[in-house]
C-alpha positions in Angstrom: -3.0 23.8 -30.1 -3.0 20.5 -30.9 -2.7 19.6 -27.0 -5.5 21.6 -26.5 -8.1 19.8 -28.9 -6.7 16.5 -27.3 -7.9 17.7 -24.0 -11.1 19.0 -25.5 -11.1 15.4 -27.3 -10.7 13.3 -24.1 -13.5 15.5 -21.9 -16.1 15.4 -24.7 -15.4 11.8 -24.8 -15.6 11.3 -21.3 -19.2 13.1 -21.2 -20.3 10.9 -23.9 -19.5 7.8 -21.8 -21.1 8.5 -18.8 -24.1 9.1 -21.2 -23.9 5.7 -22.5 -23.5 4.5 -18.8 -27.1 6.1 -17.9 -28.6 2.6 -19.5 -25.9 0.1 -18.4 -27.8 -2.6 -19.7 -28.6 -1.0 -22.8 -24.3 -0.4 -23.1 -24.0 -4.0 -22.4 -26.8 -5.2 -25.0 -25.5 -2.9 -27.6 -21.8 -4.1 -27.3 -23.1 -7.3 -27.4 -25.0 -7.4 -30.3 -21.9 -5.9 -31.6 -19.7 -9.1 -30.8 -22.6 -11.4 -32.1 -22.7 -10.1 -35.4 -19.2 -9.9 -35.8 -18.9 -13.5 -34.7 -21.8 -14.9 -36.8 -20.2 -13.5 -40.0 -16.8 -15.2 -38.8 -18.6 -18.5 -38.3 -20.6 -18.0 -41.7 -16.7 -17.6 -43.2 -15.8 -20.9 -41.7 -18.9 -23.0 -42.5 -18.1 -21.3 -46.5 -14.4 -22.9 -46.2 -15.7 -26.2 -45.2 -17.5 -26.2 -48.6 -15.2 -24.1 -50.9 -11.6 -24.1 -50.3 -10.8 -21.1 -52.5 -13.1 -17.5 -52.5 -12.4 -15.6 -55.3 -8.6 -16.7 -55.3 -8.4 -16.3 -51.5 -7.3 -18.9 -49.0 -10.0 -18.6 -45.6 -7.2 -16.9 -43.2 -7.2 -14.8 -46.3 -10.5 -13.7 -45.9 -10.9 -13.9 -42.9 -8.0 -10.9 -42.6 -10.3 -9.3 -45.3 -13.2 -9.3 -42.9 -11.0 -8.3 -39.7 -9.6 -5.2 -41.9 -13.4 -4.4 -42.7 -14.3 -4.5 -39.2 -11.2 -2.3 -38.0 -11.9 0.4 -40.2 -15.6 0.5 -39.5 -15.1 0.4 -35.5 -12.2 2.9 -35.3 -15.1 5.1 -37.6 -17.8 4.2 -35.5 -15.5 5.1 -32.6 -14.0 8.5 -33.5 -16.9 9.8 -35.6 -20.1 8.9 -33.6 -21.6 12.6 -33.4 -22.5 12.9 -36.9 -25.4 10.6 -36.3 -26.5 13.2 -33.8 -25.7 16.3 -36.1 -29.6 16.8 -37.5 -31.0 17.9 -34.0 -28.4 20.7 -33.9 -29.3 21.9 -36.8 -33.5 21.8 -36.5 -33.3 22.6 -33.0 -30.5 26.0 -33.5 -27.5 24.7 -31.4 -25.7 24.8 -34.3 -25.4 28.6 -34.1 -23.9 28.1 -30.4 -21.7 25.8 -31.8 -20.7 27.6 -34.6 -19.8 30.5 -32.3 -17.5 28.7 -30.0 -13.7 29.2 -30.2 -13.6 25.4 -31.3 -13.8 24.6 -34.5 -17.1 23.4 -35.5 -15.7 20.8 -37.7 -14.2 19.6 -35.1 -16.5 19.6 -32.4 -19.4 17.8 -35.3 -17.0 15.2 -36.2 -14.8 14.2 -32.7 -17.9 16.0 -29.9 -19.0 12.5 -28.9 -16.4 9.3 -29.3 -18.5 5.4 -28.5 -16.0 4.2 -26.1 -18.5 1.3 -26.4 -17.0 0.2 -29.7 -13.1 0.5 -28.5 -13.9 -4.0 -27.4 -14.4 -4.5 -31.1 -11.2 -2.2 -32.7 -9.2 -4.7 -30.2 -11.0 -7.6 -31.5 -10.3 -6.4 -34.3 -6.3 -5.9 -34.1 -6.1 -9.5 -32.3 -8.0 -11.5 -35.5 -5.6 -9.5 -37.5 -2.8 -10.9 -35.8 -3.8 -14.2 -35.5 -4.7 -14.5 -39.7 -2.0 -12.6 -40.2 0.1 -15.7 -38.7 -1.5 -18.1 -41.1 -0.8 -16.1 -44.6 2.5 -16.6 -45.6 5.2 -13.6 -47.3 4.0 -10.7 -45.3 7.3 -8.6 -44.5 7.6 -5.6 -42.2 7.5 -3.2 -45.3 3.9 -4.9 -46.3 2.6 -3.8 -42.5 4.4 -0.1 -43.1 2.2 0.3 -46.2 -0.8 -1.4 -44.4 -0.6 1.1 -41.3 -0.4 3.8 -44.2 -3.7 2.4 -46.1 -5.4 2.0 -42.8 -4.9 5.6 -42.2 -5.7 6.6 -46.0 -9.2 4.6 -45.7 -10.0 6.6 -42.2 -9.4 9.8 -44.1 -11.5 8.4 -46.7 -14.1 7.8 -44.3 -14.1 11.0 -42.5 -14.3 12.9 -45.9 -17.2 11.0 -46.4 -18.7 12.3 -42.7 -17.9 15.9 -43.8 -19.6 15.5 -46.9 -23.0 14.6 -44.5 -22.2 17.1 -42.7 -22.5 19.5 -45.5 -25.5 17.7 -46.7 -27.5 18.2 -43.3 -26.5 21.7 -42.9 -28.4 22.8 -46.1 -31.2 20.3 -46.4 -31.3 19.3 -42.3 -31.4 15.4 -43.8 -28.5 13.2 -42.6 -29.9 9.9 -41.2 -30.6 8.1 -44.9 -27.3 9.5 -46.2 -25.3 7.9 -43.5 -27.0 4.5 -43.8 -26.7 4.9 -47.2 -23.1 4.9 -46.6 -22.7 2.0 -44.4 -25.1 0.0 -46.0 -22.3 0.2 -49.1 -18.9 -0.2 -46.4 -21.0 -3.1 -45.5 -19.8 -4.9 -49.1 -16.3 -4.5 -47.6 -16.8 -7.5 -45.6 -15.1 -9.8 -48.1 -12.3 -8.7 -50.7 -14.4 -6.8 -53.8 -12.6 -9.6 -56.1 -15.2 -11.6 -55.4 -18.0 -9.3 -57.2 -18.4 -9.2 -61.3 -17.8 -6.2 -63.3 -19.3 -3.2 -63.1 -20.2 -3.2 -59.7 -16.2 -4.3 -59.0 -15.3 -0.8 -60.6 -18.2 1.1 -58.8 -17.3 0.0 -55.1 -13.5 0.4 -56.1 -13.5 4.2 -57.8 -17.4 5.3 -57.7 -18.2 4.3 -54.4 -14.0 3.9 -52.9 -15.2 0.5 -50.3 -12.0 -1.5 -52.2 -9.6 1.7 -51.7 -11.2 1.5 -47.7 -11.1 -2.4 -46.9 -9.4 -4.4 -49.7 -6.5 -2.2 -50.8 -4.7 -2.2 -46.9 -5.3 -6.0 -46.8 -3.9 -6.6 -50.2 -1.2 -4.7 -50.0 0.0 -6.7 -47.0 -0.4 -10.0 -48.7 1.8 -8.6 -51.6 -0.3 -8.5 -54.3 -1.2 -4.5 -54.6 0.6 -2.8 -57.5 2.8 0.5 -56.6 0.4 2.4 -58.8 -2.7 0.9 -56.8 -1.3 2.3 -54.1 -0.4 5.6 -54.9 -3.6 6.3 -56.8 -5.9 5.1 -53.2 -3.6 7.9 -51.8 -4.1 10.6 -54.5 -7.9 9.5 -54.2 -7.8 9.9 -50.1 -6.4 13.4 -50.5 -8.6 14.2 -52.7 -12.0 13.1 -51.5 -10.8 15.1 -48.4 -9.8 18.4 -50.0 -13.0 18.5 -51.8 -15.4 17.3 -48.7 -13.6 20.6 -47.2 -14.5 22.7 -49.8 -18.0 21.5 -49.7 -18.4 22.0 -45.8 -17.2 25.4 -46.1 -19.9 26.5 -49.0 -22.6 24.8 -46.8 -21.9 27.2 -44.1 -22.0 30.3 -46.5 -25.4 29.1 -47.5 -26.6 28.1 -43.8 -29.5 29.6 -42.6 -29.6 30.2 -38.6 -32.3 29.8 -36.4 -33.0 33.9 -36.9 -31.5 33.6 -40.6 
């Protein structure tokens, strides 16, 4: 089974490549615009150092492995979960009953049907600026990377519960664009440790709104300084968010209306 969805996986995948490749200057821009931004914050990072030593109790390699962490997260989403964004024409136009038909799961093929291989330069931009602070912050051990790797994954699940929750969303109100800006218009606060902002809004982008269980948490927890219960508690929170985005997705299909109802 599971070899089966891979190969599903890599030929949906594949098909959404070639797409991209029908503009190959518009691949090129859009990766590049990609690197630009991600650069420009990086420079804005180093131009803050220059004038402020300490951020919020963070050294700069410190944030900067903040920002890198941020920026993994959101391209490995990007990446993986790119056919949400084109989920509201299935439903307004009816493919969503042929989808819904197929021997694939639907979930599945919504959430994994089109991968950006476009975005796979900046996951590995990503990993190597990771790396290279990593090398500049002092007392991280091979048990701090374990529990990294583990909140990594935690803050993906996070993030696709989040997708599935859309998903819901669009299937009984067709409206998904605003809701998934919404959402990374909020990831966006990621970009530097959620230390830095005052009470409430600390609380709200930590529990309300989990961006410091997605971004912070993985990158503190390497450096040492994430309690056990921290930890366990983003994990309880990832399995929950995802359990009940489930549960939601399945009662929007009972109330979906087809094309002939």
């Amino acid at each position: 089974m599971i070899k089966k969805y891979l190969r599903i996986w890599f030929y949906m995948s594949l098909i959404s490549f070639q797409i991209s490749l029908i503009s190959r200057f518009g691949a090129v821009v859009f990766t590049l615009g990609k690197l630009f931004r991600f650069l420009f914050f990086l420079l804005f990072l180093f131009l803050l150092s220059s004038k402020i030593k300490i951020v919020g109790g963070y050294s700069i390699w410190q944030m900067i492995f903040f920002f890198a962490t941020f920026n993994l997260i959101d391209s490995l989403t990007q990446f993986a979960l790119r056919e949400v964004y084109r989920f509201r024409s299935y439903v307004v136009s009816g493919r969503l009953d042929y989808i819904l038909v197929k021997p694939v799961s639907p979930l599945f093929r919504l959430l994994l049907g089109g991968s950006d291989i476009l975005d796979i330069p900046m996951i590995l931009l990503s990993i190597i600026l990771l790396v290279f602070a990593a090398g500049k912050i002092s007392a991280i051990s091979v048990f701090g990377v374990i529990l990294y790797t583990l909140l990594v994954a935690n803050s993906f699940m996070i993030a696709v519960a989040f997708h599935v929750f859309v998903l819901g969303v669009a299937v009984l109100t067709t409206e998904i664009d605003n809701t998934i800006m919404l959402y990374r218009d909020i990831v966006q606060m990621g970009r530097i440790p959620i230390d830095v902002y005052k009470e409430p809004l600390r609380g709200l982008l930590t529990f309300a709104v989990p961006v410091g269980i997605m971004v912070t948490f993985p990158a503190k927890a390497i450096m040492g300084i994430l309690s056990p219960l921290f930890i366990i508690l983003s994990l309880l929170i990832g399995i929950v968010l995802m359990f009940l985005s489930l549960k939601f997705w399945r009662f929007s299909l009972r109330h979906y209306s087809s094309v002939g109802n």
